[in-house]
C-alpha positions in Angstrom: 15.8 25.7 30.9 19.2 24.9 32.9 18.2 26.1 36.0 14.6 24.2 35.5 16.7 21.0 35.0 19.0 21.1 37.4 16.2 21.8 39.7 14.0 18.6 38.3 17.5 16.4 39.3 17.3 18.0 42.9 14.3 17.0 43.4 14.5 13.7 42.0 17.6 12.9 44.0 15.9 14.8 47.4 12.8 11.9 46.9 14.9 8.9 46.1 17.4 9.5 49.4 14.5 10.5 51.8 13.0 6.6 50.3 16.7 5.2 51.2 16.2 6.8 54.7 13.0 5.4 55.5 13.9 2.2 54.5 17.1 1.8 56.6 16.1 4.0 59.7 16.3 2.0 62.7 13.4 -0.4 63.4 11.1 1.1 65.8 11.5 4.4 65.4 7.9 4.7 63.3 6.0 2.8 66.0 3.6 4.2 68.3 4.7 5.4 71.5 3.8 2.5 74.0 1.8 3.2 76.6 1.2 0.9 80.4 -1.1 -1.0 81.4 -3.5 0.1 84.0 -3.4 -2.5 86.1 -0.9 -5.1 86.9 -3.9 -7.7 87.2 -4.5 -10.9 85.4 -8.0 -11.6 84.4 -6.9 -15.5 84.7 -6.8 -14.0 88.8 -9.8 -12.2 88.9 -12.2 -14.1 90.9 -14.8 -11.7 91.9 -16.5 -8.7 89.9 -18.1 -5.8 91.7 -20.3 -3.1 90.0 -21.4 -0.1 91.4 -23.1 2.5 89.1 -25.8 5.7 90.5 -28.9 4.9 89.7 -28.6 1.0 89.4 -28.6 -2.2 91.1 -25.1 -3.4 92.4 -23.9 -6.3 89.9 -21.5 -9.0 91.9 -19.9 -11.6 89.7 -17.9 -14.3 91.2 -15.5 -17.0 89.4 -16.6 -20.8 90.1 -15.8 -24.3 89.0 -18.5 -24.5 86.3 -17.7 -20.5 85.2 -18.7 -17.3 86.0 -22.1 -16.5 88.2 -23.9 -13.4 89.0 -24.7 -13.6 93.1 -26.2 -9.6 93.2 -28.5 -8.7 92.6 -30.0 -11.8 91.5 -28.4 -15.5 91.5 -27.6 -16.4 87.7 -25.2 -17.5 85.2 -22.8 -15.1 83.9 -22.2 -14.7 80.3 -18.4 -15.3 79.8 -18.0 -12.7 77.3 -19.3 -9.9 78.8 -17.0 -10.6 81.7 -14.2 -10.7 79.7 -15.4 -7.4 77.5 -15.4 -6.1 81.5 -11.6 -7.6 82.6 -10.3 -6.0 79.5 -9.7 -2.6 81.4 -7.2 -4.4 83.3 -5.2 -3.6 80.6 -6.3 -0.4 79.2 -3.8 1.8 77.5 -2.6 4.6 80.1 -2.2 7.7 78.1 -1.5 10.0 81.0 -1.8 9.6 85.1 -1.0 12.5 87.3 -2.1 13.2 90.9 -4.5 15.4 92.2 -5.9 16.7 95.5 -8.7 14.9 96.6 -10.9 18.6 96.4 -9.9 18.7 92.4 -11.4 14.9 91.5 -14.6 16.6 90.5 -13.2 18.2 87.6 -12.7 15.0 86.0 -16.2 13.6 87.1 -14.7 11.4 89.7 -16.2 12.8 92.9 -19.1 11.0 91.7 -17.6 8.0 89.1 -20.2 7.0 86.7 -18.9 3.7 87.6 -16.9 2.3 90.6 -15.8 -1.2 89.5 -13.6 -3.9 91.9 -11.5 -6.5 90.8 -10.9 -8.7 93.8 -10.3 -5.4 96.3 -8.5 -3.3 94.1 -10.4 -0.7 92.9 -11.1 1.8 89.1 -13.2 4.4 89.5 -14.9 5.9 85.8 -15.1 9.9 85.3 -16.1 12.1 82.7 -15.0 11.4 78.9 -11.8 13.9 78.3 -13.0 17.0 76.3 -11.2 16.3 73.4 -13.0 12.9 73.1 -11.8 9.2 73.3 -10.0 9.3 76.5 -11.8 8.5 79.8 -10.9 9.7 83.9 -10.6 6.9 85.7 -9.3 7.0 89.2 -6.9 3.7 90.3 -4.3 3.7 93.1 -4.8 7.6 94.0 -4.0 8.5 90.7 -6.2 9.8 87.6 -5.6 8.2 84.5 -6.6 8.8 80.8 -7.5 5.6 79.2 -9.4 4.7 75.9 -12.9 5.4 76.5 -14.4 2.5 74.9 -13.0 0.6 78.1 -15.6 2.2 80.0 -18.5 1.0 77.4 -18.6 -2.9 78.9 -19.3 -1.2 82.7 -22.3 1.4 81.5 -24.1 -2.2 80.6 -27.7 -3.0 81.9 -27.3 -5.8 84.0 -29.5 -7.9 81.5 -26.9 -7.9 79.5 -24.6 -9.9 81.4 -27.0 -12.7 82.1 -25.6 -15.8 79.9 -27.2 -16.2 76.7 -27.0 -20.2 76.9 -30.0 -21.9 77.8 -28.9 -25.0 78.8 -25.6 -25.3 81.0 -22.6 -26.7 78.9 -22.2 -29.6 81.8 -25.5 -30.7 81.7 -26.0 -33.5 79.6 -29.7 -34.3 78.3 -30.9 -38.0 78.3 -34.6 -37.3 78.3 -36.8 -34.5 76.6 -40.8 -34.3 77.4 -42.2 -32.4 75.0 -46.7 -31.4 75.0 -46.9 -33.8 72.1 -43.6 -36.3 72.2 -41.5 -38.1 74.3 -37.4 -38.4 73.0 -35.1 -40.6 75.2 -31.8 -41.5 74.8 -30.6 -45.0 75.3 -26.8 -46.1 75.0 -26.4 -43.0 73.1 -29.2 -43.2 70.7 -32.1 -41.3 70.9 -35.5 -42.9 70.7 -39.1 -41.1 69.4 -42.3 -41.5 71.3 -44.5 -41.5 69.2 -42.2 -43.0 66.6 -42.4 -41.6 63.0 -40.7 -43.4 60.1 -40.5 -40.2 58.5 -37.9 -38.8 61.0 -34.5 -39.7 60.3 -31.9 -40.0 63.3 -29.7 -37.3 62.1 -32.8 -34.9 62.1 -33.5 -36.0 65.7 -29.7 -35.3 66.6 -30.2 -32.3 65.2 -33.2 -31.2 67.4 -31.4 -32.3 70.1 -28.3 -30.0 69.5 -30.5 -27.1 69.0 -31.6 -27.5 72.5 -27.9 -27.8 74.1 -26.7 -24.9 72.2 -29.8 -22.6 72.2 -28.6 -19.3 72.6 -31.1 -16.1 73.2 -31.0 -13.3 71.6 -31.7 -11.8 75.1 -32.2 -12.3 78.5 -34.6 -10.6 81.0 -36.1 -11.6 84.3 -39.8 -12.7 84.5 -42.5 -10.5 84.2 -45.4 -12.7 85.2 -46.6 -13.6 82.0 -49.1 -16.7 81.3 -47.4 -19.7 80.7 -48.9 -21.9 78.0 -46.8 -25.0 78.0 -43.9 -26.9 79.5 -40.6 -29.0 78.6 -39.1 -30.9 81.1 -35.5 -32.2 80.4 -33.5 -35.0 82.2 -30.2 -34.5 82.5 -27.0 -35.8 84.1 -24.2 -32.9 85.2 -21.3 -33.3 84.3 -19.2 -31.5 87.2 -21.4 -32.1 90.1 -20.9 -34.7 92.4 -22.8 -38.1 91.6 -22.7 -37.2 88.2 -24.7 -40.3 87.0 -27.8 -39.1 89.2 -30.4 -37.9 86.6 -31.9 -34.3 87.4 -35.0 -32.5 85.5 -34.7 -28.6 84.5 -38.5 -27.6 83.7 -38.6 -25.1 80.7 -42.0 -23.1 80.5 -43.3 -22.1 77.2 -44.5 -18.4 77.6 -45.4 -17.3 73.9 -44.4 -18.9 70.6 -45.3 -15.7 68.5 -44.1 -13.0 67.4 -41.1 -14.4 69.4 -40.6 -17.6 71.3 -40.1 -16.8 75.2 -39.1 -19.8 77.7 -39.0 -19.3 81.5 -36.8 -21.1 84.0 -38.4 -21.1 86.9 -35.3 -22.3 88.5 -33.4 -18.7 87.8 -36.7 -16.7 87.3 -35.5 -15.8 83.7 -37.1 -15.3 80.5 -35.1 -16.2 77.6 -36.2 -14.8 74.1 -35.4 -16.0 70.5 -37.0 -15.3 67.2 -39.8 -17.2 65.5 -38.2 -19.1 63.8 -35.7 -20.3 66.2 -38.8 -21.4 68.1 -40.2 -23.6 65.5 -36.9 -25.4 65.5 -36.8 -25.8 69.3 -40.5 -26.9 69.6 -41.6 -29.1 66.6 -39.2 -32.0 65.5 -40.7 -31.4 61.7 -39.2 -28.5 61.5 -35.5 -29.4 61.8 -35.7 -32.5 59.2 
C-alpha cells in the first residue's frame, strides 16, 4: 500500500511539473515549422496572367484600369476572384525544393506540367501530386518544389469559370431601361415608370433597378446559337471612360426564361444563366414589390 502511494504522489507530481513546463517553455517553440514563400511576387504587381494546360485553350488575363480582362482565347471580363484564387500560388507554402537534372523532371510529372502558368515572365510549372498526397511538383527557377496541392486546384479550372459573374460592369451607370412591356428612366436621380402604375412604390422600382446592377450568374458560358425571344436595352453612362456624360446602350437578349433565365450579350458573345426565380425578379417589376 506504501509503495502504491508513493507511486500515486510520483505521478501526480510528474503531471503537475510537465503542466509548469509547457506553460513557461519559450514562446515559439510549439509553432509549426515556417516554411517560404514560392515566389517573391506581389499579386498587387501581377499585370498579366498566362495559362497553358494540354488539352485546352491558352487563357491570357491582363490587369487594366477598370479590372481584370480575359484577351485569349476570347475578349471578356475577368472575374476578380478567380484571379486572385490563381495569384495565391505566389505564396504557396514551400515544403521542400531540391534540384534535379533536366532528364529526372519526369519523375515528378514535370516533363509534361499539367499546367504551365506565367506571372508577368516568370514562370511555375504543375507536376504530379506527391505520393503521399497533399503536396504538388511544381517546377519555378530550375528548381522542384513541394507545395500544398490545393494551390494547383484554381489552374485545373475550365476557362468558363473565370469569365466574371457580374452582368452589368460596376462603372456603368444605368439611366434608362427598355423593357418588351415598360419603359423606366431616370431623371435627376429618380426613376420614372412608363406605363405608370400607382400600385408600384419607388422603393420597389429602386429595387428592380439594383437587381439589374448587381445581377450575378450563377454561371457563365459562351453562346451556343440559341433562339432569342426578347430584348432589353439599357442606357448607361461609364463611369471611367472618357466623356463619361455620353450615354451608351448595352443590348441584353432574353434567350429562355424557363427552367432557367439565360441572357446573351451580343457585345461579349456570352450567355449568362440564373435561376427561375432570379429571372422573375430581373424581368417583371411585380415581382420585386
Amino acid at each position: 500500500m506504501k509503495n502504491r502511494w508513493l507511486l500515486n504522489i510520483g505521478l501526480a507530481l510528474f503531471i503537475v511539473g510537465l503542466l509548469v513546463w509547457v506553460h513557461l517553455r519559450p514562446p515559439g517553440r510549439h509553432k509549426h515549422p515556417h516554411y517560404p514563400a514560392l515566389t517573391a511576387l506581389k499579386p498587387a504587381g501581377i499585370t498579366r496572367i498566362r495559362l497553358s494546360r494540354p488539352g485546352h485553350r491558352i487563357l491570357v488575363i491582363a490587369k487594366s484600369g477598370s479590372g481584370w480582362h480575359m484577351t485569349q482565347p476570347v475578349s471578356a471580363r475577368a472575374d476578380r476572384f478567380r484571379v486572385a484564387d490563381l495569384l495565391h500560388v505566389t505564396d504557396a507554402s514551400v515544403h521542400d525544393s531540391f534540384t534535379v537534372p533536366a532528364a529526372e523532371l519526369g519523375k515528378y510529372g514535370l516533363t509534361t506540367p499539367l499546367a504551365t502558368l506565367w506571372l508577368n515572365h516568370q514562370k511555375i510549372e504543375f507536376g504530379d501530386e506527391n505520393a503521399l498526397g497533399g503536396l504538388q511538383y511544381v517546377l519555378y527557377r530550375g528548381r522542384v518544389a513541394l507545395i500544398p496541392a490545393y494551390s494547383f486546384n484554381p489552374a485545373s479550372m475550365q476557362i468558363d469559370n473565370f469569365y466574371s459573374s457580374r452582368l452589368i460592369e460596376k462603372n456603368r451607370k444605368p439611366v434608362a431601361f427598355v423593357f418588351p412591356k415598360f419603359r423606366l428612366t431616370s431623371h435627376q436621380g429618380v426613376w420614372h415608370l412608363e406605363p405608370p402604375d400607382p400600385h408600384l412604390s419607388s422603393d420597389a422600382v429602386n429595387s428592380f433597378v439594383d437587381e439589374w446592377r448587381y445581377a450575378r450568374a450563377l454561371s457563365v458560358s459562351r453562346y451556343h446559337g440559341a433562339k432569342v425571344t426578347g430584348q432589353v436595352l439599357i442606357t448607361y453612362r461609364d463611369r471611367v471612360a472618357h466623356g463619361a456624360n455620353v450615354p451608351h446602350t448595352l443590348v441584353i437578349d432574353i434567350i429562355e426564361r424557363a427552367p432557367e433565365l439565360v441572357l446573351y450579350r451580343p457585345d461579349e458573345g456570352l450567355e449568362y444563366h440564373f435561376p427561375a426565380q432570379m429571372g422573375r425578379h430581373l424581368l417583371s417589376l411585380l415581382a420585386s414589390h
